[in-house]
Backbone atoms as SQL, in Angstrom:
CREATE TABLE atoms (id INTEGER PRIMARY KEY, chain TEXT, resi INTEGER, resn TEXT, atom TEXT, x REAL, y REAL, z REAL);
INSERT INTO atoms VALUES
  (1, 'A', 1, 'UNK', 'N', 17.690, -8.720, -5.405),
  (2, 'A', 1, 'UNK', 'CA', 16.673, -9.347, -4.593),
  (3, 'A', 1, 'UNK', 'C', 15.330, -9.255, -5.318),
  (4, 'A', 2, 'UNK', 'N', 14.915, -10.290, -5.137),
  (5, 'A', 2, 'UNK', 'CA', 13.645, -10.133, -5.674),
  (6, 'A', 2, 'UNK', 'C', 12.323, -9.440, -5.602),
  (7, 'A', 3, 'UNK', 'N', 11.354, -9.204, -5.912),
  (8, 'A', 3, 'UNK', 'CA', 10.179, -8.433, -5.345),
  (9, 'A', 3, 'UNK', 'C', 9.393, -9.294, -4.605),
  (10, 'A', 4, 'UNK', 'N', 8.744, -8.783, -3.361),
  (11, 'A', 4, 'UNK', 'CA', 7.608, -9.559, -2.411),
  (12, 'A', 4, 'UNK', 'C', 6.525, -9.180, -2.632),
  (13, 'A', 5, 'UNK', 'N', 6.063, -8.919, -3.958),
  (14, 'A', 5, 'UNK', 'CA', 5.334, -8.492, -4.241),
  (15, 'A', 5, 'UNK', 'C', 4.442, -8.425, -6.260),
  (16, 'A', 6, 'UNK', 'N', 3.341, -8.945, -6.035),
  (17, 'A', 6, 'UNK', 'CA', 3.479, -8.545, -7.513),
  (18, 'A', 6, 'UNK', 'C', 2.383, -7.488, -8.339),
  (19, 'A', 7, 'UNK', 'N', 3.067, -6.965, -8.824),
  (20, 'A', 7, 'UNK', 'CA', 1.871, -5.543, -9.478),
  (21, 'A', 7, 'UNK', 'C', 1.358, -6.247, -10.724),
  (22, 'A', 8, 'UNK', 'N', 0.019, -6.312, -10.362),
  (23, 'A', 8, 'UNK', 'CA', -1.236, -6.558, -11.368),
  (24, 'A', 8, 'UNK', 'C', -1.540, -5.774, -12.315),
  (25, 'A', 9, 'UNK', 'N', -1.488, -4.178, -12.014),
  (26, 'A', 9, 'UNK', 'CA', -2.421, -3.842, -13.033),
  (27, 'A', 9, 'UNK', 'C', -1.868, -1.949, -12.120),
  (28, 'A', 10, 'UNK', 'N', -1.289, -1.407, -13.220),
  (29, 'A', 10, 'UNK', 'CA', -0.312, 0.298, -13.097),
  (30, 'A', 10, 'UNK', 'C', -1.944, 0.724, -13.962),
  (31, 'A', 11, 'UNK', 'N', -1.637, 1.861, -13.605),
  (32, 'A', 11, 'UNK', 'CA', -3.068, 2.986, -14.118),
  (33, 'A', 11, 'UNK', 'C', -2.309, 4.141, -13.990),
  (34, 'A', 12, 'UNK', 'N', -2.120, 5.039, -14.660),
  (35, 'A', 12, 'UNK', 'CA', -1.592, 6.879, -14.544),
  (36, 'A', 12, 'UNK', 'C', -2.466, 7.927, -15.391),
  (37, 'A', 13, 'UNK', 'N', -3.063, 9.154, -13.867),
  (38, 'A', 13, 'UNK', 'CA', -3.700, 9.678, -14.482),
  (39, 'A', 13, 'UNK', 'C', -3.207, 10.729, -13.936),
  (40, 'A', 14, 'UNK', 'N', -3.480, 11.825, -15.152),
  (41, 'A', 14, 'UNK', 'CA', -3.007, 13.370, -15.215),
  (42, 'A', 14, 'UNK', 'C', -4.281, 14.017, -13.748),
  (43, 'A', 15, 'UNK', 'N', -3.987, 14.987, -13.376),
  (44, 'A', 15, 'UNK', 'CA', -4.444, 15.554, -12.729),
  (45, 'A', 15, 'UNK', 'C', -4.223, 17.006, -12.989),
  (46, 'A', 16, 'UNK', 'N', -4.754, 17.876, -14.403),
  (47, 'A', 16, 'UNK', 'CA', -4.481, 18.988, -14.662),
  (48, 'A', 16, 'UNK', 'C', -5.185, 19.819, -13.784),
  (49, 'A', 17, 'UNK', 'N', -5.766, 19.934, -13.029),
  (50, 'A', 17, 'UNK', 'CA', -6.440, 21.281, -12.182),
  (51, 'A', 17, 'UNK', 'C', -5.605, 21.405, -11.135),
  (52, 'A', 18, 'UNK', 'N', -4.772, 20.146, -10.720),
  (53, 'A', 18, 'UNK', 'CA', -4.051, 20.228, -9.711),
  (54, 'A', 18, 'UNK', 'C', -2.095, 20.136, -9.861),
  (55, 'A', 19, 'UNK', 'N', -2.307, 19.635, -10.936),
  (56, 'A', 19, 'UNK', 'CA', -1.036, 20.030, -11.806),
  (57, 'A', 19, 'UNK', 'C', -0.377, 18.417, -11.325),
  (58, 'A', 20, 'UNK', 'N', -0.868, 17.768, -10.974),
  (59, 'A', 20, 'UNK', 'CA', -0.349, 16.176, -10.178),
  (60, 'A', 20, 'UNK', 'C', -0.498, 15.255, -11.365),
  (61, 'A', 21, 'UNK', 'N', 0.501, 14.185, -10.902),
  (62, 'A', 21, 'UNK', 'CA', -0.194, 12.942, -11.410),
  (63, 'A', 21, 'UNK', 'C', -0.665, 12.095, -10.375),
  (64, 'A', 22, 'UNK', 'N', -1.746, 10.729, -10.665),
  (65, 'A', 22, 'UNK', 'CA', -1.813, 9.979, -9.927),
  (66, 'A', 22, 'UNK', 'C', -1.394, 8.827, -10.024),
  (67, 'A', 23, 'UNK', 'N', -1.274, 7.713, -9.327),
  (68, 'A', 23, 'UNK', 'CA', -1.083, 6.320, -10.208),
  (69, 'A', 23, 'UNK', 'C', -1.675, 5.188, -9.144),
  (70, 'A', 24, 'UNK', 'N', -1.924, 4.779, -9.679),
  (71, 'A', 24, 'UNK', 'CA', -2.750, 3.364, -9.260),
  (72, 'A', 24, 'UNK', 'C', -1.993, 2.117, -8.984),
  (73, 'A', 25, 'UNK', 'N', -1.749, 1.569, -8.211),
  (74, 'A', 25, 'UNK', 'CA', -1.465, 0.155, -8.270),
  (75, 'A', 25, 'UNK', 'C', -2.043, -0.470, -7.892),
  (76, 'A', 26, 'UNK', 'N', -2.306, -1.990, -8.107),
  (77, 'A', 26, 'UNK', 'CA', -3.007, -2.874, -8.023),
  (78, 'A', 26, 'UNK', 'C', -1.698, -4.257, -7.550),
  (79, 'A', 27, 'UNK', 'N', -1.923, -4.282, -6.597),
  (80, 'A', 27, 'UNK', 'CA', -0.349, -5.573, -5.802),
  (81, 'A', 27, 'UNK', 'C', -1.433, -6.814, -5.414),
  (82, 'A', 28, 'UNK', 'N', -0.438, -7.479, -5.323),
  (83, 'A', 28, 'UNK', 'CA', -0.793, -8.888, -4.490),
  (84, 'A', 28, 'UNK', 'C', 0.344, -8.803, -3.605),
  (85, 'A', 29, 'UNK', 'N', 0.609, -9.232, -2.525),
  (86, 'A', 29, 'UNK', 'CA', 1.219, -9.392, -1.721),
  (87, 'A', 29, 'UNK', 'C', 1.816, -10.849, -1.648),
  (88, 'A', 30, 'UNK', 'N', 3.101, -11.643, -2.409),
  (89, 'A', 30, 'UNK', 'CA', 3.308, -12.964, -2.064),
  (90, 'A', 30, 'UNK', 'C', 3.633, -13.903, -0.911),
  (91, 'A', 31, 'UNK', 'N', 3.282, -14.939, -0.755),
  (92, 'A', 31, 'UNK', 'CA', 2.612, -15.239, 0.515),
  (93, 'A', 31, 'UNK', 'C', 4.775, -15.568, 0.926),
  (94, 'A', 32, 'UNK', 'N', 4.489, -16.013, 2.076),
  (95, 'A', 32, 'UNK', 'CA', 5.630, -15.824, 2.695),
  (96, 'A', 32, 'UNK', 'C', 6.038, -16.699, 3.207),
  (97, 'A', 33, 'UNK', 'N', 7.260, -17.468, 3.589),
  (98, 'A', 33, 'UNK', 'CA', 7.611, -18.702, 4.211),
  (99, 'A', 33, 'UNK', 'C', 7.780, -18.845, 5.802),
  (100, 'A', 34, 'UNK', 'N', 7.951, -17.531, 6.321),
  (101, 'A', 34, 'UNK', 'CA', 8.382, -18.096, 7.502),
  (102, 'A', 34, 'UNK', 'C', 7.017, -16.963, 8.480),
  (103, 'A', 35, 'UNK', 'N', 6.291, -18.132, 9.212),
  (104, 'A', 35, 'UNK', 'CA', 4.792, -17.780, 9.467),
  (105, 'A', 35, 'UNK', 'C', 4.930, -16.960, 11.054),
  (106, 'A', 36, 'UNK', 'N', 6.775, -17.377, 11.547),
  (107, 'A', 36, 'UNK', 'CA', 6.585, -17.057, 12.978),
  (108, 'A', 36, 'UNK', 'C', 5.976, -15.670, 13.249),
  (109, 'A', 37, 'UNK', 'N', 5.769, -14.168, 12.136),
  (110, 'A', 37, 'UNK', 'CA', 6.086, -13.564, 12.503),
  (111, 'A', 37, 'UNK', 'C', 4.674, -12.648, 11.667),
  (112, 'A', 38, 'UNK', 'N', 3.859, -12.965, 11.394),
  (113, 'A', 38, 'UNK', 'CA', 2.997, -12.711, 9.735),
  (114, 'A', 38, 'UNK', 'C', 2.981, -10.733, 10.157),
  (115, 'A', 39, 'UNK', 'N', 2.784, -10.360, 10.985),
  (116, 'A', 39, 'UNK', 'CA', 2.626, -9.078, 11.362),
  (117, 'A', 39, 'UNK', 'C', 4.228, -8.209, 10.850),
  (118, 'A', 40, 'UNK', 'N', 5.378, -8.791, 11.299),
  (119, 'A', 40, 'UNK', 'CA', 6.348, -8.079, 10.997),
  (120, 'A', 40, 'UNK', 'C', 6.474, -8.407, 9.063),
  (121, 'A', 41, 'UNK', 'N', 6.462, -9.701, 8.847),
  (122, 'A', 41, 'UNK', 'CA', 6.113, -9.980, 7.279),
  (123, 'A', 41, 'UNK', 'C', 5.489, -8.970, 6.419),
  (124, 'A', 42, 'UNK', 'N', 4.517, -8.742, 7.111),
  (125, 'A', 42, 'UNK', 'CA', 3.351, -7.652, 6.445),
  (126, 'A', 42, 'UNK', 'C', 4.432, -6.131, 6.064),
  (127, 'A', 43, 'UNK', 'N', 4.634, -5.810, 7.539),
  (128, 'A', 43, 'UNK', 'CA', 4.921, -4.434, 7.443),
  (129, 'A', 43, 'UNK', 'C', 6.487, -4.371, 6.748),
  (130, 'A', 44, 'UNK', 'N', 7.045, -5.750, 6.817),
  (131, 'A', 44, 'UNK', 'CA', 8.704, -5.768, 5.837),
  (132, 'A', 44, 'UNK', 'C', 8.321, -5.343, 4.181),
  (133, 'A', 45, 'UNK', 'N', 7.046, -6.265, 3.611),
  (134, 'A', 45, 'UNK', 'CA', 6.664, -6.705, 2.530),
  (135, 'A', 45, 'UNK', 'C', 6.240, -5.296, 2.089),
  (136, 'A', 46, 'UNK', 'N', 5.014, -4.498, 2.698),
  (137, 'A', 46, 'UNK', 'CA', 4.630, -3.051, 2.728),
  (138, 'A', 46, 'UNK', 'C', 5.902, -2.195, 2.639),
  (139, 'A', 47, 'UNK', 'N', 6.916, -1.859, 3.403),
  (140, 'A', 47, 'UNK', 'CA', 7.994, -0.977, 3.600),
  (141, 'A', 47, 'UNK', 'C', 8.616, -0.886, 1.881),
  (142, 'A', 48, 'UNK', 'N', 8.589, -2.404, 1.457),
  (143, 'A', 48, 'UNK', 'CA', 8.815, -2.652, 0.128),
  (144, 'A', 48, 'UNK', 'C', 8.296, -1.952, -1.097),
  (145, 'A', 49, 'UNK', 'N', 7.371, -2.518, -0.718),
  (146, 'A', 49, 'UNK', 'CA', 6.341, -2.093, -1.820),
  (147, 'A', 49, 'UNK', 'C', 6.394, -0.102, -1.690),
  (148, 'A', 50, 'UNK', 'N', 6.600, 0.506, -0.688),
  (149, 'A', 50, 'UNK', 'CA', 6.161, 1.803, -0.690),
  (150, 'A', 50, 'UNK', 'C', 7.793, 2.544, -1.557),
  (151, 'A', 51, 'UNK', 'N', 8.772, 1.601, -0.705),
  (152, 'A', 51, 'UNK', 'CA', 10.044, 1.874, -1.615),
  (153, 'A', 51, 'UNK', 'C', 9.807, 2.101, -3.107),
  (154, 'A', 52, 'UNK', 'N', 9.229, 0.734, -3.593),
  (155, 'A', 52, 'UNK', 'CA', 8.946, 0.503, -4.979),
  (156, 'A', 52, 'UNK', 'C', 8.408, 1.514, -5.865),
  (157, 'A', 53, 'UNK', 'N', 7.031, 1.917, -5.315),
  (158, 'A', 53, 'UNK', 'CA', 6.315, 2.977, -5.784),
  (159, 'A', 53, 'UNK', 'C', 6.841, 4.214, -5.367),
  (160, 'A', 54, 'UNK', 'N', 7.112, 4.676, -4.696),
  (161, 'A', 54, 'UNK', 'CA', 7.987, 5.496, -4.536),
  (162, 'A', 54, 'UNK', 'C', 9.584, 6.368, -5.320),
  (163, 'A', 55, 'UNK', 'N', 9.638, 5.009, -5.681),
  (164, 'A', 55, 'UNK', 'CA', 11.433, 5.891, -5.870),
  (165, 'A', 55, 'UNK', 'C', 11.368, 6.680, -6.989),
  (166, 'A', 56, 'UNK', 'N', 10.245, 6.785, -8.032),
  (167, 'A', 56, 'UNK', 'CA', 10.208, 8.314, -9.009),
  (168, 'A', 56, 'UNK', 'C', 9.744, 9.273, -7.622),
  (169, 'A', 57, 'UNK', 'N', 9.348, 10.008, -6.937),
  (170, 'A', 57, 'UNK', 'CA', 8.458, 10.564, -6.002),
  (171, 'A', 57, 'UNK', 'C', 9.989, 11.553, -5.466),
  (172, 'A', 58, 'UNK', 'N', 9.593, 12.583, -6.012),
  (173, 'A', 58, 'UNK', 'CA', 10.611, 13.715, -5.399),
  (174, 'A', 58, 'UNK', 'C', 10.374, 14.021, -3.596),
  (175, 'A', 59, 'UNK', 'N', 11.462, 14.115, -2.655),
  (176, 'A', 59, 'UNK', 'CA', 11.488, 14.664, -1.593),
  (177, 'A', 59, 'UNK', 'C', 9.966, 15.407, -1.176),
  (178, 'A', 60, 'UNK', 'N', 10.287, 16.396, -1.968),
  (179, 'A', 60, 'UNK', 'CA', 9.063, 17.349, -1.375),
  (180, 'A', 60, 'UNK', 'C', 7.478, 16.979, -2.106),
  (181, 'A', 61, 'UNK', 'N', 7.238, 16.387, -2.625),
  (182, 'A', 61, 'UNK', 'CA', 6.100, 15.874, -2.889),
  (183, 'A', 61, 'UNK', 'C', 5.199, 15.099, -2.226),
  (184, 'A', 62, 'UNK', 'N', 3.474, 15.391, -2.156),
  (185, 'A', 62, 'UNK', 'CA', 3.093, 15.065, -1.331),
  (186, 'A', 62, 'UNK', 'C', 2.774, 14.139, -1.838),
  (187, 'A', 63, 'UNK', 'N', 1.843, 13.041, -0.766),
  (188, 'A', 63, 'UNK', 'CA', 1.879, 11.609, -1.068),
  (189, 'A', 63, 'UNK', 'C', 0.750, 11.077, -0.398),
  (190, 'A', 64, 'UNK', 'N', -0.588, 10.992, -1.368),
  (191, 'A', 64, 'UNK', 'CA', -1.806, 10.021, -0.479),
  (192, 'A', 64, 'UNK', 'C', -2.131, 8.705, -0.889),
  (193, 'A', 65, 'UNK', 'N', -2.726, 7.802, -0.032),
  (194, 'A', 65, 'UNK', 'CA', -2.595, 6.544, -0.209),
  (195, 'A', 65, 'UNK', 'C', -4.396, 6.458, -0.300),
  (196, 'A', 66, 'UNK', 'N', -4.735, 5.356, -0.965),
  (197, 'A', 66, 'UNK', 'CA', -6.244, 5.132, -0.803),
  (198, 'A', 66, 'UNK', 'C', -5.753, 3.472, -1.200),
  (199, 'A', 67, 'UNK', 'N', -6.288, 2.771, -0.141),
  (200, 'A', 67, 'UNK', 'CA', -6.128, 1.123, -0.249),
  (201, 'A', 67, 'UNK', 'C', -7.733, 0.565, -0.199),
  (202, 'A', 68, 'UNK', 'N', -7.853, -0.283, -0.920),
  (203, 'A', 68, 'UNK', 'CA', -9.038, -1.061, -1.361),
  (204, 'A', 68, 'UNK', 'C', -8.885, -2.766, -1.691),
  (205, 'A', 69, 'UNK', 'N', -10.083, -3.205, -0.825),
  (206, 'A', 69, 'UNK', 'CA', -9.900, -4.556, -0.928),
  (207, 'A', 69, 'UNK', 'C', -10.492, -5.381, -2.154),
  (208, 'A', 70, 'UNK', 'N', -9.615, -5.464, -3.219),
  (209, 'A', 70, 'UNK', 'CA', -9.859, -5.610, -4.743),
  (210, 'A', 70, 'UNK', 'C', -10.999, -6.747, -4.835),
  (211, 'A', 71, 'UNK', 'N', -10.983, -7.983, -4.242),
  (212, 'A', 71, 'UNK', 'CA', -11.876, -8.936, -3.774),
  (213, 'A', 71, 'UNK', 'C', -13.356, -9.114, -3.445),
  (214, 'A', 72, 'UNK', 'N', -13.117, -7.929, -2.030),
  (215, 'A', 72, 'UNK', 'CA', -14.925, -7.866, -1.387),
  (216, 'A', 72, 'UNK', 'C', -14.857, -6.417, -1.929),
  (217, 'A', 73, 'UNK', 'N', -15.588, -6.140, -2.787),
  (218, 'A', 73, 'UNK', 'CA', -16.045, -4.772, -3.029),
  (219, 'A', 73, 'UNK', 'C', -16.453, -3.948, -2.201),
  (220, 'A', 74, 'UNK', 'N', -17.616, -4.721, -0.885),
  (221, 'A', 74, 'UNK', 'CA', -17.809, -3.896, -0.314),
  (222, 'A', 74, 'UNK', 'C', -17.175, -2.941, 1.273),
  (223, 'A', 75, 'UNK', 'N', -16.292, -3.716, 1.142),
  (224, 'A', 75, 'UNK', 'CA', -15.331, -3.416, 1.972),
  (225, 'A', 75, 'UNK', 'C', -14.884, -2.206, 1.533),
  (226, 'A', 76, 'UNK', 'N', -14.820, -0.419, 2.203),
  (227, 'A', 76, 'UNK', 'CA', -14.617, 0.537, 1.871),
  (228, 'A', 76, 'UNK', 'C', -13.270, 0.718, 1.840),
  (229, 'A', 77, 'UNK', 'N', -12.952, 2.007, 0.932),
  (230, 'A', 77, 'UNK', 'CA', -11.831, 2.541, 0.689),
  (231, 'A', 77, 'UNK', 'C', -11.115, 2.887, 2.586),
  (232, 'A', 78, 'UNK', 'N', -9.737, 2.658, 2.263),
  (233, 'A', 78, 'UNK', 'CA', -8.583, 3.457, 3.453),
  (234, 'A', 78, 'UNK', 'C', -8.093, 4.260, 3.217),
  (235, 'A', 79, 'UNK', 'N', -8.463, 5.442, 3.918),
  (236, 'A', 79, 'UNK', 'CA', -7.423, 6.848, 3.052),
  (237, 'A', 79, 'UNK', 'C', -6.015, 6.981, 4.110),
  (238, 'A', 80, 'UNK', 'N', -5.173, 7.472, 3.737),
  (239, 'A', 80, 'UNK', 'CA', -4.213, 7.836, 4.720),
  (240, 'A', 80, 'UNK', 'C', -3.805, 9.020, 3.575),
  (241, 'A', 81, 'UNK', 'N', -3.710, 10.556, 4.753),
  (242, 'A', 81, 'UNK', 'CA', -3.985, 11.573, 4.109),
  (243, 'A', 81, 'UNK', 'C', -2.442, 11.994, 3.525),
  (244, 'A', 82, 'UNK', 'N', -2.419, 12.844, 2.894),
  (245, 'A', 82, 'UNK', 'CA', -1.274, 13.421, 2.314),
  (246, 'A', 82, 'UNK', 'C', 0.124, 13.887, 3.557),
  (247, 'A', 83, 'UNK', 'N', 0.768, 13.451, 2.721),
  (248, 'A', 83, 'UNK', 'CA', 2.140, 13.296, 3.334),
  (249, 'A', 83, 'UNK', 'C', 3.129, 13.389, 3.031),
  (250, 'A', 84, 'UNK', 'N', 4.389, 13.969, 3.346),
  (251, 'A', 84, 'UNK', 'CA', 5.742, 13.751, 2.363),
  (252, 'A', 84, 'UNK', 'C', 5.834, 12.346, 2.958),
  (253, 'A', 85, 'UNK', 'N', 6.740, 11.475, 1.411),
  (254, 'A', 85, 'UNK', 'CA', 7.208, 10.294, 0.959),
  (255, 'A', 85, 'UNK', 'C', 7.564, 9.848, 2.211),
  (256, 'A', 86, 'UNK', 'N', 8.487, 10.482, 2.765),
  (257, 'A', 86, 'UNK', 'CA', 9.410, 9.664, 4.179),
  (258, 'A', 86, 'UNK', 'C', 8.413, 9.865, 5.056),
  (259, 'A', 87, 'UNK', 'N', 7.360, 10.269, 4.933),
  (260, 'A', 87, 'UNK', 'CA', 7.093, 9.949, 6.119),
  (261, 'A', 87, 'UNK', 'C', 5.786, 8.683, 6.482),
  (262, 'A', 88, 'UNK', 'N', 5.577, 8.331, 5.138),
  (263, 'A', 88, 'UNK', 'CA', 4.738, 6.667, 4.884),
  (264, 'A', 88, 'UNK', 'C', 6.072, 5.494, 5.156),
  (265, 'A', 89, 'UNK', 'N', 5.464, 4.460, 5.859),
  (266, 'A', 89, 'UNK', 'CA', 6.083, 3.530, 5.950),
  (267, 'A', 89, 'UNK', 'C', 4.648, 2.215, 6.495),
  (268, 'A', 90, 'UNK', 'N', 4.899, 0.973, 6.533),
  (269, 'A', 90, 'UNK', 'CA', 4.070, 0.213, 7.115),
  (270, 'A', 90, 'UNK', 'C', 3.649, 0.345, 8.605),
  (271, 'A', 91, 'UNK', 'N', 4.449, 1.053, 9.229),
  (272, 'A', 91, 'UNK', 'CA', 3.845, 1.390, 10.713),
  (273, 'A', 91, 'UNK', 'C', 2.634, 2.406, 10.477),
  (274, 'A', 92, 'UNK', 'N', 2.442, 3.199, 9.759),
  (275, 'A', 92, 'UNK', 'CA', 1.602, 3.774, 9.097),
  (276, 'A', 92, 'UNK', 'C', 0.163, 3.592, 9.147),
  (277, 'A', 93, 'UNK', 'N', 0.306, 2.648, 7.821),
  (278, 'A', 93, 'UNK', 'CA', -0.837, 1.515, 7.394),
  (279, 'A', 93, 'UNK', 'C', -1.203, 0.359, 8.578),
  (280, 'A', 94, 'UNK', 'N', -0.140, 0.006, 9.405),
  (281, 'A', 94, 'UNK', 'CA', -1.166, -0.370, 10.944),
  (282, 'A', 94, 'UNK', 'C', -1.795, 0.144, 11.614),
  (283, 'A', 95, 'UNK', 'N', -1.347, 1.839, 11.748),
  (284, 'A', 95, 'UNK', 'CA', -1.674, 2.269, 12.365),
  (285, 'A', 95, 'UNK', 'C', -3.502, 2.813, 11.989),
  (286, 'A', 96, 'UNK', 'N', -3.466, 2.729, 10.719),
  (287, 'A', 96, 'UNK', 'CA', -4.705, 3.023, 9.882),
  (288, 'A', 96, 'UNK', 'C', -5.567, 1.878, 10.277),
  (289, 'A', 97, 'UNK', 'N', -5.066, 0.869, 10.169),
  (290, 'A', 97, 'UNK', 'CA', -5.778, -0.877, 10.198),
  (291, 'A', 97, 'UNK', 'C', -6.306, -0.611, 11.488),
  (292, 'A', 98, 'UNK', 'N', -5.730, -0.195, 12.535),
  (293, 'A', 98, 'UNK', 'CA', -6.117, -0.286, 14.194),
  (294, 'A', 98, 'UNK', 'C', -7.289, 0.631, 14.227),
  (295, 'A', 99, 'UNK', 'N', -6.996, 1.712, 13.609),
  (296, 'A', 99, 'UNK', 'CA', -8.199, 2.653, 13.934),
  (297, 'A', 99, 'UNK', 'C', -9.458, 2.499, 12.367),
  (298, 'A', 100, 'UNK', 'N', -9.162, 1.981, 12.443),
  (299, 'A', 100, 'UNK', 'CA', -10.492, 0.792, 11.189),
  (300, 'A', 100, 'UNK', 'C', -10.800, -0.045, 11.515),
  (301, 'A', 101, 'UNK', 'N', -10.272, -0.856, 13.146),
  (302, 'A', 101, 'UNK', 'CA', -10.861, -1.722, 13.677),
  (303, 'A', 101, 'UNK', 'C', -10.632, -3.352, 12.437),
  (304, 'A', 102, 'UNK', 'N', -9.573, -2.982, 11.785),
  (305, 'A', 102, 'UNK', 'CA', -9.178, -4.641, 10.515),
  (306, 'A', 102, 'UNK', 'C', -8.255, -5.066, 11.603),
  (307, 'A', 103, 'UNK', 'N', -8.361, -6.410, 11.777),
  (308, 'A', 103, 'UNK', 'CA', -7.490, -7.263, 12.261),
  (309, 'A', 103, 'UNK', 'C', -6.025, -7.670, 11.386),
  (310, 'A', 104, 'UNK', 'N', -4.816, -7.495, 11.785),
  (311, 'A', 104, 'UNK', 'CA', -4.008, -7.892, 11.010),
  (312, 'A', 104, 'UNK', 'C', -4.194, -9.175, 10.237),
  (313, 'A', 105, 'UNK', 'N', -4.398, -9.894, 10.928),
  (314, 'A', 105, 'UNK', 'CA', -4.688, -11.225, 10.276),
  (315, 'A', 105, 'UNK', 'C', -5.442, -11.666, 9.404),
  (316, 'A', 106, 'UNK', 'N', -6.686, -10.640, 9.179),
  (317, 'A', 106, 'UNK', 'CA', -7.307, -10.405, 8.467),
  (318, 'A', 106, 'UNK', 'C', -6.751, -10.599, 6.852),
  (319, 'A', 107, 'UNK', 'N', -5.147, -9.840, 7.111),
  (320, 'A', 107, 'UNK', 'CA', -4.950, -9.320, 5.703),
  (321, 'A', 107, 'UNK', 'C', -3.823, -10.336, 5.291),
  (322, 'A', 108, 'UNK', 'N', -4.137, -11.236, 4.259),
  (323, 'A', 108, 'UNK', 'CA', -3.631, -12.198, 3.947),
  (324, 'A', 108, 'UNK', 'C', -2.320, -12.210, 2.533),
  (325, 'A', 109, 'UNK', 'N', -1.577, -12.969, 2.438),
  (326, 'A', 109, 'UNK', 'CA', -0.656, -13.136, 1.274),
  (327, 'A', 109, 'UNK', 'C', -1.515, -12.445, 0.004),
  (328, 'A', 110, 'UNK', 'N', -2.524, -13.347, 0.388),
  (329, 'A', 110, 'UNK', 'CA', -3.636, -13.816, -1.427),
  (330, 'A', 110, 'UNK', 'C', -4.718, -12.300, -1.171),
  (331, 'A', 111, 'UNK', 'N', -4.669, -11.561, -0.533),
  (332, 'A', 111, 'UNK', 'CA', -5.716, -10.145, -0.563),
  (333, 'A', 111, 'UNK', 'C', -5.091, -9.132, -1.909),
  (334, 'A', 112, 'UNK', 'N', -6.054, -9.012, -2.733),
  (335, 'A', 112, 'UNK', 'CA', -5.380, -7.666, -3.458),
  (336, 'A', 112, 'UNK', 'C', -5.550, -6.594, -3.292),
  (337, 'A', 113, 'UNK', 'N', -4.678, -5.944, -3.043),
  (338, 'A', 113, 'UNK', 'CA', -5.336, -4.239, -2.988),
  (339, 'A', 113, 'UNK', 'C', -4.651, -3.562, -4.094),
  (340, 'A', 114, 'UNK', 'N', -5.529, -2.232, -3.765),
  (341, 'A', 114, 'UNK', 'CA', -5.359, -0.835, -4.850),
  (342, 'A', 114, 'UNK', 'C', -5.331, 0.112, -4.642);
């Protein structure tokens, strides 16, 4: 199957004080054919993408997200705090969107984040 998704631009940085790595992605989200549903789309397309980045990511390792709207600069960073792997999914990241007051709809095929 194909990816719903396409990565722009991987970044990996050491984190020796903390003994981590980090990594960066930079996605586009490809836009989607069937419009009945753009909210469940989102969070199918997301579930994806976290698979994706994810599957080096050992069990017990923790896991923070910082999303940025690559586009409007000034639109601030989203943190969603550290977490084991299973327990990020796109219900998640709505749940972040709601209490940030972003409208789903807001967040389009063509938005890049990072």
């Amino acid at each position: 199957m194909a990816l719903r998704f396409e990565i722009q631009d991987t970044i990996r940085i050491q984190i020796g004080r903390y003994n981590a790595v980090g990594t960066q992605l930079t996605v586009r989200l490809l836009p989607h054919t069937d419009n009945s549903d753009p909210v469940g789309n989102f969070l199918s397309r997301v579930n994806e993408l976290f698979e994706y980045a994810l599957q080096d990511v050992s069990d017990s390792d923790m896991v923070g997200i910082n999303i940025q709207n690559q586009v409007n600069q000034n639109d601030k960073p989203i943190g969603i705090n550290f977490r084991r792997k299973h327990q990020l999914s796109g219900e998640v990241i709505c749940s972040v969107f709601k209490k940030c007051q972003i409208p789903m709809q807001d967040i389009t095929a063509w938005t890049r984040l990072s």
